[in-house]
N, C-alpha and C positions, 0 to 999 in steps of 0.2 A: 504494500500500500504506500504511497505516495506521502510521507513524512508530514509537506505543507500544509495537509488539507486535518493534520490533528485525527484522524480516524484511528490509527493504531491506539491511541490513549483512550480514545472514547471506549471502543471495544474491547479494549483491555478493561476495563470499567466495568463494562455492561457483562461482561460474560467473571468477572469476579463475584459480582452481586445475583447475578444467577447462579450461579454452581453454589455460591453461600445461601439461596432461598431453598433450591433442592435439597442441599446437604442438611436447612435447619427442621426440614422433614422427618427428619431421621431420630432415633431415639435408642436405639442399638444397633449400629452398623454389623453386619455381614457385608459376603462380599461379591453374593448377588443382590443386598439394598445396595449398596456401590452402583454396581450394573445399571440398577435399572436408573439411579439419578443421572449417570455420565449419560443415560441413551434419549432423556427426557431433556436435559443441558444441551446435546448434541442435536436433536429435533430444532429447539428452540435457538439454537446461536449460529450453527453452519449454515442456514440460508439467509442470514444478513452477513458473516463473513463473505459469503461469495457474491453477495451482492455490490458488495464494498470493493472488493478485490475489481468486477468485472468495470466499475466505478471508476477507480482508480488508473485501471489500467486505461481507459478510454482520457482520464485525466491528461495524461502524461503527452497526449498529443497534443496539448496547449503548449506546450516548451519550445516543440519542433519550426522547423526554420523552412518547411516543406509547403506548397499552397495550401493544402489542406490542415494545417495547424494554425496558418493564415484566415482559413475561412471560419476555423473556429471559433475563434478568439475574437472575430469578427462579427460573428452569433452572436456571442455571449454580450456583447455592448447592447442587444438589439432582443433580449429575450424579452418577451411579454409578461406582464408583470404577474401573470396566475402563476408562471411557471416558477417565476422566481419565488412566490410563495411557497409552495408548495417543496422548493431546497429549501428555503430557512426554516420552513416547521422540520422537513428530516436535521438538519442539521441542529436545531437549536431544541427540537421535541426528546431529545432522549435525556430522561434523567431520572435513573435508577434508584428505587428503592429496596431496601432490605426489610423478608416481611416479618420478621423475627427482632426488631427493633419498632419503637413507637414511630410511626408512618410523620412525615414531613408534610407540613399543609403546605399547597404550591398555590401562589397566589398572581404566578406571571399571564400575564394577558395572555401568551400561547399554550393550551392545553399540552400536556407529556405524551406523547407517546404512549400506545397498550403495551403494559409487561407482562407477558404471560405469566411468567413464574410467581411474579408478585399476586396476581388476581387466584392464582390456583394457590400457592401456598399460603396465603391467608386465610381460605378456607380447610385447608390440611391443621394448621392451628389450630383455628375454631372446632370444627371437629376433634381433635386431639384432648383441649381446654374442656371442651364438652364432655369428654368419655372420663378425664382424669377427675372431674367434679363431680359426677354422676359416684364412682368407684369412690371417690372419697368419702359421701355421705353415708356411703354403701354396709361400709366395716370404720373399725375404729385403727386399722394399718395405714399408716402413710403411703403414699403414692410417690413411686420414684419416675418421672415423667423427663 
């Protein structure tokens, strides 16, 4: 990926805070729960890596000294302004939360981006919250949750 354009960081981001939403799933790992979080991570993060990747790589033609890196860059003065919205929401919409931490109220005029991981493993909690409260009312044993 193309250094300039900040994605490496962004993603590095995005795919920490997911692997840590799946992983806070978890409540005694084995090493088929492993399996199944990296394949549930890997659903959710390998088709905006290579989204990015085929992104970037198209990027790299703005640098070139060839007509067609000329013409591009000659687009880009001239894009229409839907389209330029629709990069600053991808670009400025990602902003990851962790669902095992108190949630971040986001109050920017640009709504975030959907995080899968977030919207499912907050209900994995709740559920979780839910069964560990139920069992505790249950017996007079603590709950190791």
């Amino acid at each position: 990926m193309n250094p300039s354009g900040g994605l490496g960081g962004i993603h590095a981001i995005h795919d920490a805070v997911t692997l840590a939403n799946w992983m806070s799933t978890l409540r005694l790992a084995n090493e088929e729960k492993l399996g199944k979080v990296f394949k549930k991570y890997r659903t959710e993060r390998y088709p905006v890596a290579k989204a990015a990747f085929t992104s970037s790589q198209m990027f790299t033609h703005n640098f070139g000294k060839t007509l067609l890196s000329v013409l591009v860059r000659e687009m880009m003065k001239r894009i229409p302004v839907w389209v330029f919205k629709r990069i600053i929401f991808k670009m400025y919409g990602a902003r990851p939360q962790a669902s095992f931490l108190p949630l971040v109220e986001d109050n920017a005029p640009l709504k975030p981006s959907y995080q899968y991981s977030l919207h499912k493993t907050l209900a994995i909690h709740k559920e979780l919250a839910k069964k560990a409260t139920g069992l505790s009312t249950m017996s007079n044993t603590p709950v190791i949750v």
